[in-house]
DRENFIBA-471184 format. One record per atom (N, C-alpha, C, CB): x, y, z; residue in one letter. Coordinates in steps of 0.1 Angstrom, whole numbers, plus 2048, in hexadecimal, padded with zeros to 3 digits. Glycine has a CB too. Layout:
XYZA;...
***
This chain:
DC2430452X;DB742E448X;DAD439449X;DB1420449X;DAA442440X;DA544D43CX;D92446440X;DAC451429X;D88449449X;D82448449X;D7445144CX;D8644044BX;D70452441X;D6145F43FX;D54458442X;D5F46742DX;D4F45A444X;D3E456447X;D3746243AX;D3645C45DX;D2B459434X;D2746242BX;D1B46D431X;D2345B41FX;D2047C42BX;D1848442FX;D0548042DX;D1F490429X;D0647A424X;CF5473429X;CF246D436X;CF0467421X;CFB465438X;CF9459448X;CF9467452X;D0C44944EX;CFE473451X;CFF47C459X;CF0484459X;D0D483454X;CEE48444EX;CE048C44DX;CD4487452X;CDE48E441X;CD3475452X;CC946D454X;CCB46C466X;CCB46044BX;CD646B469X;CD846A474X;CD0479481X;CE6469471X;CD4486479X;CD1494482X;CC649447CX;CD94A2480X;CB8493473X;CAD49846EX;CA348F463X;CB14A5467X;CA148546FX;C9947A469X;C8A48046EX;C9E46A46FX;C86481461X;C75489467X;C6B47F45AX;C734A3464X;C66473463X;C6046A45CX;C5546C457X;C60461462X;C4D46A44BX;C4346A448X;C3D45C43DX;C43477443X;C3545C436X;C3544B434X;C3D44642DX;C2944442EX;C4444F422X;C4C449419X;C5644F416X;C4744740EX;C5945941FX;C6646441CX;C6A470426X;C6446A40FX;C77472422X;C82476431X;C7E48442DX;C98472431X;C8248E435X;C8449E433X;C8F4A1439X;C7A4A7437X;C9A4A7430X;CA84A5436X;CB04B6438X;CB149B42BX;CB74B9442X;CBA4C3442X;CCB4C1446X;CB04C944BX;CD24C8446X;CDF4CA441X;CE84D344DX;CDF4D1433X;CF34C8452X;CFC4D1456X;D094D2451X;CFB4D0461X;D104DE44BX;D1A4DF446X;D244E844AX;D184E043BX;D314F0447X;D394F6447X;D33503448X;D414F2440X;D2750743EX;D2151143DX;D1951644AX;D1B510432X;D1450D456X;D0E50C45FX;D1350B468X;D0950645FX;D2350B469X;D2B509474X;D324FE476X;D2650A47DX;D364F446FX;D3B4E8471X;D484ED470X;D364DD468X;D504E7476X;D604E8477X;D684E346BX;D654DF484X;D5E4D7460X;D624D2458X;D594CA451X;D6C4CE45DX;D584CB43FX;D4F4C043BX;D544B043BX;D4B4C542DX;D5F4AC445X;D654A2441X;D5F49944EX;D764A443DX;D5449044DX;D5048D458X;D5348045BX;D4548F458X;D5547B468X;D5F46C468X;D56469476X;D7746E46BX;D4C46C47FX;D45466489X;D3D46E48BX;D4B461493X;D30466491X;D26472493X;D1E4694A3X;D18476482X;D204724B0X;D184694BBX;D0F46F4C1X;D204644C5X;D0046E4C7X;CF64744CEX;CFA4704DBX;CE84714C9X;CFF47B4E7X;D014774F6X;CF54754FBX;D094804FFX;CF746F507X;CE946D510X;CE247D512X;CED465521X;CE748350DX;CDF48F514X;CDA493505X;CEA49D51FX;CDB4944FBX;CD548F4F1X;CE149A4E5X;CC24924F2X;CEC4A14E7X;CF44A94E3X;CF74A04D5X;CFF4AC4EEX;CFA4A34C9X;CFD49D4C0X;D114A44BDX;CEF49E4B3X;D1649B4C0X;D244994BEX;D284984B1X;D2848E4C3X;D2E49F4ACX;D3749849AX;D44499498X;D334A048CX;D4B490498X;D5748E497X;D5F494487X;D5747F49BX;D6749C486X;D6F4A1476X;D7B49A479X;D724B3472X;D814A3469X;D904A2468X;D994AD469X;D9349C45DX;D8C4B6470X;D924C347AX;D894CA485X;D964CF470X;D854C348EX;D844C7499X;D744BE49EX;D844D7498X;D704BD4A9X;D684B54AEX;D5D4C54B0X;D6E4AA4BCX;D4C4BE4B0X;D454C74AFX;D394C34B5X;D454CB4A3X;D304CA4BEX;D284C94C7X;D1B4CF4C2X;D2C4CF4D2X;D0D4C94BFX;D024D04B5X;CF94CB4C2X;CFE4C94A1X;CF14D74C4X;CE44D74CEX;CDD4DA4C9X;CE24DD4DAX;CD94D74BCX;CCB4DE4B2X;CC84EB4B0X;CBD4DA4B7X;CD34F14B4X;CD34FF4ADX;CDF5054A9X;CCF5084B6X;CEC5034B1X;CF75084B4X;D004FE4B5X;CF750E4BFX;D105004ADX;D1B4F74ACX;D254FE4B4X;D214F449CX;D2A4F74BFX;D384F94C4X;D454EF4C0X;D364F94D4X;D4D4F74BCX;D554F34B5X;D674EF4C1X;D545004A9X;D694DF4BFX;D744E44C8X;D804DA4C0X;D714E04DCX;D884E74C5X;D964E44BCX;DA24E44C4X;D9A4EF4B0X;DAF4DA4C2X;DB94DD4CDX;DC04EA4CDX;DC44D44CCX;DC14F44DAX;DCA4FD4DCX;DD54FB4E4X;DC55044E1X;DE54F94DEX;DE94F74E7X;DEE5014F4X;DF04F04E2X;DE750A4F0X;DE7515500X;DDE513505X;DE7525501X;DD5509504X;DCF502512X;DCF4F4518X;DC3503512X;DD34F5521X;DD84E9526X;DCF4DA525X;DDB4ED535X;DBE4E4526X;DB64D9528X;DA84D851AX;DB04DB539X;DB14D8510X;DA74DB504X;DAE4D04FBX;DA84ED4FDX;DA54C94F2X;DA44BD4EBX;DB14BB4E5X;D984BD4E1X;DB34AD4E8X;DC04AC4E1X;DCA4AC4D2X;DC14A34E3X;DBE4A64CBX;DC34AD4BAX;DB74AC4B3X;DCF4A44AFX;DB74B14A9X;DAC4B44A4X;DA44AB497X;DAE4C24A1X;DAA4A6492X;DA9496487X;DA248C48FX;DB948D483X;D9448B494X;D8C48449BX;D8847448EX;D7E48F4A0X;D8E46B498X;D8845A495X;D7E455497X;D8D45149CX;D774564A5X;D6D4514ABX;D6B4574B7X;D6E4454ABX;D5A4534BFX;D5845B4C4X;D514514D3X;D504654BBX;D5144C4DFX;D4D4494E9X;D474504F3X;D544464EBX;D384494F6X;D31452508X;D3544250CX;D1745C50CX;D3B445516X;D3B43E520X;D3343A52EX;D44440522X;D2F432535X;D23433541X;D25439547X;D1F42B549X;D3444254BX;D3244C553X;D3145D54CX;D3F44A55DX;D2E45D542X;D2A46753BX;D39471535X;D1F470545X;D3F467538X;D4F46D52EX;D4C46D520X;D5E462530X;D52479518X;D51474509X;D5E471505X;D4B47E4FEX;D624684FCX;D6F4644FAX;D714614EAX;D73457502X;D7A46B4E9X;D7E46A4D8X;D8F4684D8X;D7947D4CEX;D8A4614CBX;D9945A4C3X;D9B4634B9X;D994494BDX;DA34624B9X;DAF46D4B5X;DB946F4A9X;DB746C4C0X;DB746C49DX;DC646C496X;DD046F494X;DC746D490X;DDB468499X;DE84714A0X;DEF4784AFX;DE747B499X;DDF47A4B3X;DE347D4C3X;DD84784CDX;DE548F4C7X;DDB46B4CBX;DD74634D5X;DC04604D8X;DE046C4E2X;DC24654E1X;DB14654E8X;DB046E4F1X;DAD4564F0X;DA44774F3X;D9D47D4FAX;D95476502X;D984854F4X;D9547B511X;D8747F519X;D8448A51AX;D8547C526X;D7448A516X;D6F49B518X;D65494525X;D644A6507X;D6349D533X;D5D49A53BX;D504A0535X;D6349C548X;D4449C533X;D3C4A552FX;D344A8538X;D364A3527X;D344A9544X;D2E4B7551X;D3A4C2553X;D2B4B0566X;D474BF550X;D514CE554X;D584CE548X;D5E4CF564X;D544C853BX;D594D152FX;D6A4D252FX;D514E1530X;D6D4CA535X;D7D4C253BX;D834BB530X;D7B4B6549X;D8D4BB52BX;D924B2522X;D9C4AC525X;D944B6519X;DA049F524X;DAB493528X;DB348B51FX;DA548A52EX;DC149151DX;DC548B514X;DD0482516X;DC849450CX;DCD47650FX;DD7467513X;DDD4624FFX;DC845551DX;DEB464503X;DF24654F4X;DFB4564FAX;DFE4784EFX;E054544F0X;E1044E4F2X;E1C4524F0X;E0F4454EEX;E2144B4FFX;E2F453505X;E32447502X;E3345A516X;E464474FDX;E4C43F4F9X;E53435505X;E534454F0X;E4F43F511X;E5943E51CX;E4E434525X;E5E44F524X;E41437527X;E3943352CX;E2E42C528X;E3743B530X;E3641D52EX;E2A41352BX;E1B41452DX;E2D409530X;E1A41C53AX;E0B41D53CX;E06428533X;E0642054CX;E03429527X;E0343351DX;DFB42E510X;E1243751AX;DF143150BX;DEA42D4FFX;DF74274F8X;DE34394F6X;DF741C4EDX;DFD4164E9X;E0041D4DCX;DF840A4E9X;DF84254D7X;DF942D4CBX;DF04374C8X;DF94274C1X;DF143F4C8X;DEA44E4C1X;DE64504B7X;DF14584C0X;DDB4414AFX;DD943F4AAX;DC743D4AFX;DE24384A5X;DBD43C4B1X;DB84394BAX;DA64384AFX;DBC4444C8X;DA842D4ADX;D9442849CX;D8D4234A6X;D9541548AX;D874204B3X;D8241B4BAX;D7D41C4C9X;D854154B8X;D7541B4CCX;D7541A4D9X;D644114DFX;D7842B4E0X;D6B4094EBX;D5D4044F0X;D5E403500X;D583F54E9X;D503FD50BX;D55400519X;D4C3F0518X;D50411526X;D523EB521X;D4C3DF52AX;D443DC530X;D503DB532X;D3F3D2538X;D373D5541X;D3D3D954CX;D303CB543X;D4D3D6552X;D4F3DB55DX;D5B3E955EX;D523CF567X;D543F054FX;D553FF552X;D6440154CX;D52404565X;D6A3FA542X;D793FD543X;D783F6533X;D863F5552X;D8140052DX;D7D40651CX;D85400516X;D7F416517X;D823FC509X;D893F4500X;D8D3FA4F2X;D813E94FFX;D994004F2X;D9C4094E6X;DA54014D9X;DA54174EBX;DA04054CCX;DA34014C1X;DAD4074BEX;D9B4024B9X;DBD4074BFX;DC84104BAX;DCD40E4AEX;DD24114C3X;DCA4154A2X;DCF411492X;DDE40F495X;DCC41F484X;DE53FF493X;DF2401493X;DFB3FD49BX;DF340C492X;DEF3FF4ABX;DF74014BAX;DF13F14C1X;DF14154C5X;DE33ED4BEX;DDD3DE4C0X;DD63E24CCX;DE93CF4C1X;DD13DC4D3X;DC43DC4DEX;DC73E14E7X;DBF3CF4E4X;DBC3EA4EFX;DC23F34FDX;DBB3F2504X;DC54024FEX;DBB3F1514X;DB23EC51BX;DB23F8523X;DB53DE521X;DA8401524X;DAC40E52FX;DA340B53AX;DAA41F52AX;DAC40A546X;D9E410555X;DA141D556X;D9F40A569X;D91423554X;D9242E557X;D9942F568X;D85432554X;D92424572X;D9242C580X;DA642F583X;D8841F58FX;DA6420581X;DB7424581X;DC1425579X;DBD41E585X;DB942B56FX;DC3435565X;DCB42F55FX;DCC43F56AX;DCB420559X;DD5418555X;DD3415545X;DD540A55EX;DDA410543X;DDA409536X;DE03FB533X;DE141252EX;DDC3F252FX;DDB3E2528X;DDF3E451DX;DCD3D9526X;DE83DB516X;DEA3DA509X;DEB3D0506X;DF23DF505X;DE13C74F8X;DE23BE4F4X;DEA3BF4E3X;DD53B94F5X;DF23BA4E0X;DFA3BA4D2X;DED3B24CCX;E0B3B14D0X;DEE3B44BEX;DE53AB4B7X;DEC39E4B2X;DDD3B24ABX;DEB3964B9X;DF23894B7X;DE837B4BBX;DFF3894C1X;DEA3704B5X;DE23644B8X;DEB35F4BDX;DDC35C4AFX;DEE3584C8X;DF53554D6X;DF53444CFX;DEB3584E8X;DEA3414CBX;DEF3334C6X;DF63334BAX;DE432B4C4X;DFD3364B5X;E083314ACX;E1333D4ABX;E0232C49CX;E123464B4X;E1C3544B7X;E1A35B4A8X;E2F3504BBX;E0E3614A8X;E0E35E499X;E09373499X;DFC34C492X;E1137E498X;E0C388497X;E0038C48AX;E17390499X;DF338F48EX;DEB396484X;DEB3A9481X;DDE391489X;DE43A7477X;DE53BC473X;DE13C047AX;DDF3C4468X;DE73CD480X;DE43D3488X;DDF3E4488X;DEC3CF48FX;DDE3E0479X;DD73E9476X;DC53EE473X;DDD3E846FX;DC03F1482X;DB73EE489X;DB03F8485X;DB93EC496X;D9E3F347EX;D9340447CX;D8A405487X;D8640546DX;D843F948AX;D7B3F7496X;D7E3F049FX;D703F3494X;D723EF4ABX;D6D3E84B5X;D623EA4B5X;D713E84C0X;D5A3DC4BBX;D4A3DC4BFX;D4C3CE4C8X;D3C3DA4AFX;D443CC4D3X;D433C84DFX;D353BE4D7X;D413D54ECX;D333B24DCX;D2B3A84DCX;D243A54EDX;D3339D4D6X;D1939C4ECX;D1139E4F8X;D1B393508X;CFE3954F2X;D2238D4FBX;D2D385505X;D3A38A509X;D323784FFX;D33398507X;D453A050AX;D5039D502X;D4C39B518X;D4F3934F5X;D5A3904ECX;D5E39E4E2X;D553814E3X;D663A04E1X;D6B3AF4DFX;D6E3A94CAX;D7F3B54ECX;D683B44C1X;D6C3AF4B1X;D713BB4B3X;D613AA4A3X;D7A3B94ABX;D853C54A6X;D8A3C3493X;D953C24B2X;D843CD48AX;D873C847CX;D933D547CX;D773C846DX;D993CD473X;DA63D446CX;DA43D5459X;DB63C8471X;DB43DB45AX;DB23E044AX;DBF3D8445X;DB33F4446X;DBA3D143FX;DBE3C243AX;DC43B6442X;DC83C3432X;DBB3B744BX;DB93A5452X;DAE3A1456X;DC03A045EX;DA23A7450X;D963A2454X;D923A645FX;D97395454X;D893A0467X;D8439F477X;D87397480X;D7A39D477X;D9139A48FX;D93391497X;D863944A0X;DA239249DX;D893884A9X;D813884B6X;D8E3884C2X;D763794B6X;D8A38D4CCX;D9338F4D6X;D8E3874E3X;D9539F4D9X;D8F37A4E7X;D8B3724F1X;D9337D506X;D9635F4E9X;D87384507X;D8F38A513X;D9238251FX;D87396519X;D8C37451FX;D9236B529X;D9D367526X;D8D36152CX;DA536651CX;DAE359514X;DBB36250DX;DA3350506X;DB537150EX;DC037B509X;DC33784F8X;DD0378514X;DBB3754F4X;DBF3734E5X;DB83734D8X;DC33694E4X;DBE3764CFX;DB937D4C2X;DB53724BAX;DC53864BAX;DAB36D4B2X;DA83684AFX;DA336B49FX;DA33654B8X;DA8368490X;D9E36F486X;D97366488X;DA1373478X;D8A370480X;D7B367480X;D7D35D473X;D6B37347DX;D76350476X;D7834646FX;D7634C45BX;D6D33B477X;D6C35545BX;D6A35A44EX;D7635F445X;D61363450X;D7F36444DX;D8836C44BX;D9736644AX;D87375453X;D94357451X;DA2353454X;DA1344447X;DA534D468X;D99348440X;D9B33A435X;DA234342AX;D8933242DX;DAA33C422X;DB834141AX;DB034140DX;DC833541AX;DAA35040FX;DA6355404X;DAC363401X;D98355404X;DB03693EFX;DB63753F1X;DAC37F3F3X;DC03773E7X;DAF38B3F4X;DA63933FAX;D9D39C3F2X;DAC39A402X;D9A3933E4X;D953983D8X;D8338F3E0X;DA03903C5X;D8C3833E5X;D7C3783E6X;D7937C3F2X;D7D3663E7X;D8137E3FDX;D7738340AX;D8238E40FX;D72374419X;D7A39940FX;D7E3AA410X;D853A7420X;D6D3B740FX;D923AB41DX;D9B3A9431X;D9A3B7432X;DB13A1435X;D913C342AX;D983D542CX;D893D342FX;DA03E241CX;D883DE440X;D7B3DB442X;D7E3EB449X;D743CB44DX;D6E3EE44AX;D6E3FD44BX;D6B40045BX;D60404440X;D5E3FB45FX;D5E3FB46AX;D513E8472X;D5940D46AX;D493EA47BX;D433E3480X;D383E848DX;D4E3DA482X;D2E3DE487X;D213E2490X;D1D3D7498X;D153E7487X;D173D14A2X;D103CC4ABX;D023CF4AAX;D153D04B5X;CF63C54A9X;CEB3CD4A7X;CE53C54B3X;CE23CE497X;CD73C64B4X;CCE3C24C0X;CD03B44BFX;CBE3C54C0X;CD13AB4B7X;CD339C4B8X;CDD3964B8X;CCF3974AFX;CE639E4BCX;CFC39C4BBX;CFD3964B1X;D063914C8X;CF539B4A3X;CFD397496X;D063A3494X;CF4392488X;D1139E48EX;D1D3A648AX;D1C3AD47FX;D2639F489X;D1B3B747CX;D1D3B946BX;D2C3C5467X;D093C3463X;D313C245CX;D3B3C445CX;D3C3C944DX;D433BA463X;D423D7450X;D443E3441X;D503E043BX;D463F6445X;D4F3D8430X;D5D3D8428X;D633E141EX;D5D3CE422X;D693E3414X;D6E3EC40BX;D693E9400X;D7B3EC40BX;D6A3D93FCX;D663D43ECX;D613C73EEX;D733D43DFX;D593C23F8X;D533B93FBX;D4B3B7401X;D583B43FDX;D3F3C53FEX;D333C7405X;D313C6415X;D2B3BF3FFX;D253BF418X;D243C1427X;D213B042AX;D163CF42DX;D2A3AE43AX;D2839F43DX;D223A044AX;D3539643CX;D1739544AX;D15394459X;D1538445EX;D0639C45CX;D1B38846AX;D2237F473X;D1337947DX;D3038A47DX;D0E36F47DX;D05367488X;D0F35E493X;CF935C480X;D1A36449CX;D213564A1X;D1634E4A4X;D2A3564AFX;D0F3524B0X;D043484B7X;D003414AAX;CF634F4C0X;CF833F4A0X;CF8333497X;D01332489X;CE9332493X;D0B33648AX;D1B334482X;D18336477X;D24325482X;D0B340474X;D04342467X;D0D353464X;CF034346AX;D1634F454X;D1F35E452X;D18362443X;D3435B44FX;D1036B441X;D0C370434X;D1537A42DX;CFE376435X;D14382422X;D1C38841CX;D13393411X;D2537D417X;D0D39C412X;D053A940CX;D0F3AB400X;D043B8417X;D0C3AA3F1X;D163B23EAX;D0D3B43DDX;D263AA3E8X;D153BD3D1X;D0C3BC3C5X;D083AE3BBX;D123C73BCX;CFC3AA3B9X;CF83A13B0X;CED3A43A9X;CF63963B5X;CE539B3A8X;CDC39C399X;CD039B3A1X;CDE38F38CX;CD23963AEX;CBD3963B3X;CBD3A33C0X;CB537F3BEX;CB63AB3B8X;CB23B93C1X;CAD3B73CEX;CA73C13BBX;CA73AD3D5X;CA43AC3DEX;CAB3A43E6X;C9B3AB3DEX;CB839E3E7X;CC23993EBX;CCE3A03ECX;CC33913E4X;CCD3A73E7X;CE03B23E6X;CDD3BF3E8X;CEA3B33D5X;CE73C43EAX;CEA3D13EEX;CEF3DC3DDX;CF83CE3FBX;CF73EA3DCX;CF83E83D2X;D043ED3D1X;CF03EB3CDX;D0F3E83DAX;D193EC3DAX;D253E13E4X;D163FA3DEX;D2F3E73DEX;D363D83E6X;D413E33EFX;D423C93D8X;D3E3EE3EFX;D483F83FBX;D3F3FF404X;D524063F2X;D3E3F740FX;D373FD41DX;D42405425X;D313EF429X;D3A40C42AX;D41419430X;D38412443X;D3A430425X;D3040F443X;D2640E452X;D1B40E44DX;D2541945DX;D1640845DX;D08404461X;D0340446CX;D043FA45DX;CF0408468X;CEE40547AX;CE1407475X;CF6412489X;CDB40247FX;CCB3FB480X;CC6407484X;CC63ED48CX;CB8407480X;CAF412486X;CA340C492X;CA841B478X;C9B415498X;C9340D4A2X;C8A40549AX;C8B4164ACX;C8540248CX;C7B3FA488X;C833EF47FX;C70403480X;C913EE483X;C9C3E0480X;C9F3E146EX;C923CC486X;C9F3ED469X;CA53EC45FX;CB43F245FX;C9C3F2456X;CBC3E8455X;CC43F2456X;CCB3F844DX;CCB3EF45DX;CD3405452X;CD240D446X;CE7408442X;CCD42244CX;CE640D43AX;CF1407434X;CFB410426X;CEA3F942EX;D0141A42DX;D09423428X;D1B41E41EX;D0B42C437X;D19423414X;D1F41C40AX;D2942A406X;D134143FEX;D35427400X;D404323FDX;D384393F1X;D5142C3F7X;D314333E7X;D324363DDX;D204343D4X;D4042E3D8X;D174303E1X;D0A42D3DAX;D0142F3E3X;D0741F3D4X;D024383E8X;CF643F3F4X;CF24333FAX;CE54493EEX;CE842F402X;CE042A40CX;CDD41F409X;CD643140EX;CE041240DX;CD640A409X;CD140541CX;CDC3FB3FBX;CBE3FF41AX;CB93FC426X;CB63EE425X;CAD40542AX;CB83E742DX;CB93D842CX;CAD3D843BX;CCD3CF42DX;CA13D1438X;C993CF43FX;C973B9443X;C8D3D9438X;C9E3B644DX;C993AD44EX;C8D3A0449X;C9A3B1456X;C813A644CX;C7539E447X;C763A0438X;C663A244CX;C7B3AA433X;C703B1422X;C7F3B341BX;C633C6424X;C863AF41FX;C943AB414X;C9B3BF414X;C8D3A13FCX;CA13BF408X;CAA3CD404X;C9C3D8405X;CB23CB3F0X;
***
């Protein structure tokens, strides 16, 4: 599943220069060195490097200068393909990108080292698929990858292994789609994982099992509650909110079993203005911004409505 971030969420993101009522925006493009205008992730490392992930080559911006890195295969230790998914810093300051088609990278970022883990047909301890929409780390340091196709991966880094969960509900042997866009991690360590037409599971890591979310598992067709979801966010209050295709944006309260639903209607200060979310994510003064395929920006501010 073809997925772009819009070049606005990109712009707001690198050159937010606030004043009382309006942005000043500056531009990075192909013309400036970008490897590609086709932008699919964008991450700020701890050291403050801004990361951007294409659909040809991964790219490194320190506020002046773009290094551009692409696979060579006459080097042994240079990025594995170049169609970037998503993008991970991990606590030990690894960056880890997913990959379309060839698997996942580690880039060590103190020796500029790259690490590539694909799937071998031969070898079970091997990414499950080289498909790779996700990634998240735990608390005790061992990563949880989204494989479009391939179903849940459990990597330790220290011992170099790999877990594989199928996407299946163990109570009625019952396989779900496994055709997987995200992951995001909750404060209970419960792992959501949305796909592209089955809605949102939850992944119980004590109990080993897939679970859809109750919203998603009532036998509606997928005209009334959108199962094609783009991606998923976690915000400061572990509500869930979740980017659909043609069924706006939903957010998930487990802790009080309260599920809302953002889409177009008739009262402006209630809806959004579009029913195809692409992502989202809060800013430090709890609005959030809310990037749409096809209708620029909308900002949903808690107290003071749309």
């Amino acid at each position: 599943m073809k997925k772009i971030k819009l070049l606005l969420f990109l712009i707001i993101l690198f050159y937010p220069v606030f004043s009382q009522n309006a942005f000043n925006f500056g531009q990075l493009t192909i013309g400036n060195g970008l490897s590609s205008g086709s932008i699919t992730c964008v991450l700020q490392d701890s050291e403050g490097f801004i990361w951007i992930g294409t659909e040809d080559g991964l790219n490194k911006y320190d506020g002046y200068e773009i290094i551009i890195y692409r696979h060579n295969p006459q080097l042994l230790n240079s990025i594995g393909g170049n169609s970037v998914r998503c993008l991970f810093e991990d606590s030990r300051n690894n960056l880890w990108i997913g990959l379309k088609g060839d698997g996942m990278c580690r880039l060590d970022l103190k020796t500029g080292q790259f690490t590539s883990f694909r799937h071998n047909k031969t070898n079970e301890n091997s990414i499950s698929y080289n498909d790779v929409s996700g990634i998240v780390e735990d608390k005790q340091g061992k990563l949880w990858i989204a494989v479009d196709r391939g179903g849940l991966d459990m990597f330790d880094p220290v011992a170099g292994t790999f877990v594989h969960y199928p996407i299946l509900d163990r109570r009625f042997n019952h396989s779900l789609n496994d055709a997987l866009t995200d992951i995001t991690l909750d404060r209970h360590g419960n792992i959501w994982l949305s796909s592209w037409g089955g809605g949102v599971y939850c992944f119980d890591v004590k109990d080993k099992n897939f679970l859809v979310h109750p919203y998603w598992e009532q036998e509606k067709t997928d005209e009334n509650v959108c199962k094609h979801i783009y991606s998923l966010y976690t915000d400061e209050k572990d509500i869930l909110w979740v980017s659909s295709t043609h069924g706006g944006l939903y957010s998930l309260n487990e802790a009080e079993k309260e599920y809302k639903q953002y889409t177009v209607c008739d009262k402006p200060n209630e809806c959004i203005t579009t029913r195809s979310v692409q992502s989202v994510c809060k800013d430090e003064n709890g609005n959030l911004w809310v990037a749409s395929i096809n209708e620029g920006v909308n900002i949903i501010n808690e107290k003071n409505g749309l």
